[in-house]
C-alpha positions, 0 to 999 in steps of 0.5 A: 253400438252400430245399428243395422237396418235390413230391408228385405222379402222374403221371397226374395232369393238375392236377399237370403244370399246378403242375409247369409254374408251379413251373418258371416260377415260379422262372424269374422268381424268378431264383437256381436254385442257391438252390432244391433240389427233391426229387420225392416218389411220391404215388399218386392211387389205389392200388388200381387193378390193375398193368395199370390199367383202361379211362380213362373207366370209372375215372374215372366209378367215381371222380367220378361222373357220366357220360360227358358230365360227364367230357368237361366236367371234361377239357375244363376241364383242357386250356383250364387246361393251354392257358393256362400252355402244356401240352398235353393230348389226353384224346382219346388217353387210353384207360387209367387206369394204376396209377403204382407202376411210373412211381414206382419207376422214377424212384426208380431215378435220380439226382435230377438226372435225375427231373424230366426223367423225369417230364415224359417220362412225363407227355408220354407219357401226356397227349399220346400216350396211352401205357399208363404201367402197361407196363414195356416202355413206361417203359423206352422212355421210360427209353431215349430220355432215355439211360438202359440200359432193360436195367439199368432191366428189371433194377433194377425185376424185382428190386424196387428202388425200392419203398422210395422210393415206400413212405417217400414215401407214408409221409411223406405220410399222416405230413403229411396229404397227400390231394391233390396237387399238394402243395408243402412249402418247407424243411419249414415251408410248404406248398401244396396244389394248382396254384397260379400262379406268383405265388403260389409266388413270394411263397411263395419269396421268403418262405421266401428272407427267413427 
C-alpha cells in the first residue's frame, strides 16, 4: 500500500491544478487499491480574519503589486488550469476567505468522503465564487453531497474538527512545509508543488519498487 499525504488550501488555485494531475496521474498509473490518500489541512495564510477580506486587496497586501499585475498572475493560473481541464473564473472571486472552517469541516467526515468535499469547495469558490469562510455557505455544499448540515452546524458550533487541522498544521511545520501543494509518499518522498502527472507517476512507481 503506498500512502499519500496531500497538503493543501482550499483556496488555493496551484493546488486544484496538482489535485487534478494526482487524479490523473494515477489514472494511468492504474492500481488504485494500491494507493491510500490522506488529505492533510494547510492554511496559505492564517492570519486572515473569520469573515475573510475583499479577494483583490489581500492579494495585492500579499504579493505585491497592483491590480494590473494580479490579473496577469490569474490569468497565468486559468490558462495552467485550462490545460489539464479545470476551470477558474477569478472573475467571480471577490472575497479571500480564512479556510479554517473548510478544514475543520472536512475533518469531520470520514476519509472516503473528503476528496469529494473538497473538490465541491474548490468548485464552489474558483467557479462560483462563493464566500467559503460562511458557515451556511460549507454546509450547503455539505448538503448537496448528502451530508445532514444540521449534524454538520452542530459538530462545528461545538468546536470539533479543530484538533485535525491543529495536528495537521503541526505535522507540517514539524517536515518544513511552507507551500503547497506538497505531496509525501510513504513518509520518505516528497513533492512540493503542481508537478504533472509524469512526474507523480515515476514518483509512484518508485515508491511502488521499494
Amino acid at each position: 500500500m503506498i500512502q499519500i499525504d496531500v497538503f493543501s488550501d482550499m483556496v488555493c488555485p496551484w493546488c486544484r491544478i496538482g489535485k487534478k494531475n494526482l487524479q490523473d496521474a494515477l489514472a494511468a498509473w492504474g492500481p488504485k487499491d494500491e494507493v491510500e490518500i490522506h488529505f492533510r489541512a494547510f492554511e496559505l495564510d492564517s492570519t486572515l480574519p473569520a469573515e475573510g477580506l475583499p479577494f483583490q486587496d489581500a492579494m495585492i497586501r500579499k504579493m505585491g503589486g497592483n491590480a494590473a499585475s494580479l490579473k496577469q498572475m490569474t490569468d497565468r493560473v486559468t490558462q495552467a488550469g485550462e490545460a489539464v481541464g479545470v476551470t477558474f473564473r477569478f472573475d467571480q472571486v471577490t472575497r479571500m476567505p480564512n479556510t479554517k472552517l473548510a478544514h475543520r469541516l472536512t475533518a469531520l467526515l470520514p476519509a472516503s468522503e473528503q476528496e469529494a468535499m473538497i473538490d465541491a469547495i474548490m468548485n464552489a469558490y474558483f467557479e462560483q465564487g462563493q464566500d467559503i469562510a460562511q458557515l451556511d455557505i460549507l454546509l450547503g455544499i455539505a448538503a448537496s453531497l448528502g451530508h445532514d448540515p444540521v449534524h454538520l452546524r452542530e459538530q462545528l458550533e461545538q468546536g470539533k474538527g479543530s484538533d485535525k487541522v491543529t495536528h495537521d498544521q503541526t505535522a507540517a511545520r514539524q517536515i518544513g512545509v511552507t507551500g503547497v501543494p506538497f505531496f509525501v509518499f510513504n513518509n520518505k518522498y516528497s513533492l512540493s508543488g503542481a508537478y504533472p502527472p509524469a512526474e507523480l507517476i515515476k514518483v509512484l512507481e518508485k515508491v511502488a519498487a521499494e
